[in-house]
N, C-alpha and C positions, 0 to 999 in steps of 0.2 A: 131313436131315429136321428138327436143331433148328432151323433158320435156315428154314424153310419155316413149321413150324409158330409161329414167335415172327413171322412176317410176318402168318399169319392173326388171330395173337391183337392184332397193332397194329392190325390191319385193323379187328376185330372193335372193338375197344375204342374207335377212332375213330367209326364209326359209332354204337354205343350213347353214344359223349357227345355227335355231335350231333343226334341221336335225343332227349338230355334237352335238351338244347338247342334243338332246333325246338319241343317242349313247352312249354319256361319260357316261350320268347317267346310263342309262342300262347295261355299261359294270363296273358299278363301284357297286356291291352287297354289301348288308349292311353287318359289321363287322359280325362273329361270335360270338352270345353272350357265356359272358361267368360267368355272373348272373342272374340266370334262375328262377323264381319263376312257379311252375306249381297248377294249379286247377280242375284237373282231375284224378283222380289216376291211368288211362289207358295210360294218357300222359305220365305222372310220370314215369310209369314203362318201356314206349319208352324209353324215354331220357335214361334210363338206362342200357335199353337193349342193347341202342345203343354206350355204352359206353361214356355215359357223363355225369352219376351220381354225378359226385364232380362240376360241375357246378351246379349244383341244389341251393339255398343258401333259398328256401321256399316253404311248399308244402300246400294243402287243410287238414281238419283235418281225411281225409277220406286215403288217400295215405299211407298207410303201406308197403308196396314190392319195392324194397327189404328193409331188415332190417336195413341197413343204414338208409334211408330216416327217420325211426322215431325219428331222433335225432333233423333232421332239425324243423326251428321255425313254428309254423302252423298258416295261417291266415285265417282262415275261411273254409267254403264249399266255393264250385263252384256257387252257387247263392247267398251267403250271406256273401261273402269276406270282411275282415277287410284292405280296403281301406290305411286307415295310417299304419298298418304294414305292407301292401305290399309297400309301399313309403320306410318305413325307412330301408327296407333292399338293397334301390339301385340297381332295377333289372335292366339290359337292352332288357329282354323281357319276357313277362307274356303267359303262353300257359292258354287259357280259351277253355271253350266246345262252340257251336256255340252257343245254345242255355243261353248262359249265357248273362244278361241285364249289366255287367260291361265291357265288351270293351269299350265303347265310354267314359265312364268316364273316364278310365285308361288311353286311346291314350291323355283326354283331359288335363293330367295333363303330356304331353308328355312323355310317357311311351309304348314303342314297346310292341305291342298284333299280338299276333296267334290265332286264332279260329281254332279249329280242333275236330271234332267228329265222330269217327267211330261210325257206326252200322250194320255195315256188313263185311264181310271177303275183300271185292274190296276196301274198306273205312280202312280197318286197312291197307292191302299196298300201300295205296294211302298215308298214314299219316306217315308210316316208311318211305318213301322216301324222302314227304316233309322234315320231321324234319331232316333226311341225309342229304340234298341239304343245310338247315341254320345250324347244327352243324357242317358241314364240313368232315361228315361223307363218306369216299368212297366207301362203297360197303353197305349199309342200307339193300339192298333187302338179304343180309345173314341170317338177321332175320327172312325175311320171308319166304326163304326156307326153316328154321330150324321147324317154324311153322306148313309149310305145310306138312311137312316130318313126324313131330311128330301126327300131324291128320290122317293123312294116316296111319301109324302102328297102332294106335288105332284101325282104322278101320279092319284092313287086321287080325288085333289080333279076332274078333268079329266071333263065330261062326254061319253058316248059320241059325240058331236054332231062334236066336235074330232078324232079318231081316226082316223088317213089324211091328217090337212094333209099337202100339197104343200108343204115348208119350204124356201125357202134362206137360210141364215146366211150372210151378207160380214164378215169378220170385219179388212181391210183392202181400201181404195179399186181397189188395183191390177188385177183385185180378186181379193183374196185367200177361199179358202169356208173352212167347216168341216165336211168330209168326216165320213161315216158312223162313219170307223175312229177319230177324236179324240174327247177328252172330252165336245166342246161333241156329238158325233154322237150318240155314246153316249145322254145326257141325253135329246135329242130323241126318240130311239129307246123310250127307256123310260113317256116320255109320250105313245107315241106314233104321235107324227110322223112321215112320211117324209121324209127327208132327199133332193134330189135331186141331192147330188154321192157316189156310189158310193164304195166302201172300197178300190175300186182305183185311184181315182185318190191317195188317201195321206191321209194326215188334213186338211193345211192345203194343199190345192191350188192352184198360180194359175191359174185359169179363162179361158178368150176368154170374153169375154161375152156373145157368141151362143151358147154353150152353155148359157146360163140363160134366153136366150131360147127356145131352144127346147125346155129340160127344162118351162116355163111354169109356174113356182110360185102356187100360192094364197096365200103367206105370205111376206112377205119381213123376215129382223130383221139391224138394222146399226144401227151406233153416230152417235151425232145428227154427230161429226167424218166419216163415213166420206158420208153422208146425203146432200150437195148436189148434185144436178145428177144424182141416180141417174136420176128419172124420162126426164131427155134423154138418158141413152146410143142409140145408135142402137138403133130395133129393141125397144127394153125398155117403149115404150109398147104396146105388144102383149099383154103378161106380164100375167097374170091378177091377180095380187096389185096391178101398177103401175095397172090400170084402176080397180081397185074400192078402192084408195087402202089398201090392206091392208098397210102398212110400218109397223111397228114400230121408232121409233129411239130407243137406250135414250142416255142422257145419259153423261156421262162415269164419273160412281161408278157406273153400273149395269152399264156394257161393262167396267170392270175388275174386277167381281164374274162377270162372263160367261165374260170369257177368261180369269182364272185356276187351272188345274187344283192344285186346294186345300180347305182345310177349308167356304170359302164356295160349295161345290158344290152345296148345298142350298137356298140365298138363288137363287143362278142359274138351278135348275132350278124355283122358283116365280115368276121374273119370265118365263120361255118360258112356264110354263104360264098366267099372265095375259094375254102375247101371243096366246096361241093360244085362248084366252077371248075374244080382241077387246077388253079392257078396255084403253081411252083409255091413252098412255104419252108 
């Protein structure tokens, strides 16, 4: 019976020390970094949103916003990172997209990774928060007030006249849309628009192109790179937006304020609604 009972008491005492032990670590949160390399340019523009741009110390070659950041050193894209310049810049954490194949390399050369990818408006306050909770940020959802505040005026600006456009978004030549269920759909939605790539087919679908022929949009918006040679696809001189010369193509700073799901969600959702006003672009 002693040897029984001095077995539950080890037992016992094991578990309540790592009991204080799963506590202490839990209550003990990793530093604040405060050498940030980012690989996203939607992250990029968090971190900054949220006021902690001068932690930044590396960005993707894609991150331009704000203008500072062009200064910082660049290591790669988001899929094709140059590995030994993100070493010799001594980050204490790397923000990558989820979809990116370098976390486990990075963590393996012991190196703090984020995975974060919006693609939708619940996934961009989902991600202003996180990155609030690790920069030490107190109030992050400011940002997304400001966001949602500046969508909404867009919208409210929108006369009833606009309401029902037939939109399609190309958001790449291949051609890539932007579906109902993505941030760029959402936006539309809210102003709106209908969208005519469904939320079944996935946010950023790649489409036959006769399916846009045949959805026949009023309204076509795509980036002035994406632009050339749209009207000659087969069949797309049909399309009601391609007749009446209703193509919106936004230049290069205006597509990378379009597609990235971030704090300039507000800027994007007033260049759609000036599209969809027919104002010259």
């Amino acid at each position: 019976m002693t040897r029984v009972l001095r077995r539950c008491w080890l037992a016992w005492a094991f578990a309540l020390a790592c009991g204080f032990a799963g506590m202490a670590g839990a209550a003990t949160p990793a530093a604040s970094p405060q050498r940030i390399v980012s690989l996203l340019p939607s992250l990029t523009e968090s971190v900054c949103a949220l006021g902690a741009c001068a932690r930044l110390v590396g960005v993707d070659r894609y991150s331009n916003w704000p203008a500072s950041v062009r200064a910082l050193p660049q290591v790669g894209g988001g899929l094709d990172p140059n590995l030994e310049a993100i070493v010799a810049l001594r980050p204490d954490l790397v923000l990558v997209a989820k979809s990116s194949r370098v976390s486990e390399r990075l963590e393996g050369l012991g190196i703090r990774v984020l995975a974060l990818e919006p693609k939708n408006a619940a996934d961009v306050r989902r991600v202003l928060d996180t990155l609030g909770q690790v920069l030490g940020v107190d109030d992050a959802q400011a940002v997304w007030r400001e966001i949602d505040a500046s969508v909404s005026a867009a919208a409210q600006s929108l006369p009833a006249r606009v309401k029902g456009t037939r939109v399609y978004f190309e958001v790449s030549s291949a051609p890539y849309a932007a579906g109902e269920s993505s941030f760029i759909g959402e936006t539309l939605k809210r102003l709106g628009a209908v969208n005519i790539v469904p939320a079944a087919l996935g946010p950023f679908p790649k489409l036959n192109p006769e399916f846009v022929v045949r959805a026949d949009p009023a309204l076509i918006m795509v980036s002035e790179r994406g632009a050339p040679g749209m009207e000659q696809r087969p069949g797309w001189d049909r399309i009601q937006a391609v007749r009446e010369g209703r193509i919106c193509r936004f230049d290069a700073d205006q597509a990378d304020v379009l597609v990235r799901p971030g704090p300039r969600m507000g800027e994007a959702a007033r260049l759609m609604a000036d599209c969809l006003q027919g104002q010259p672009r």
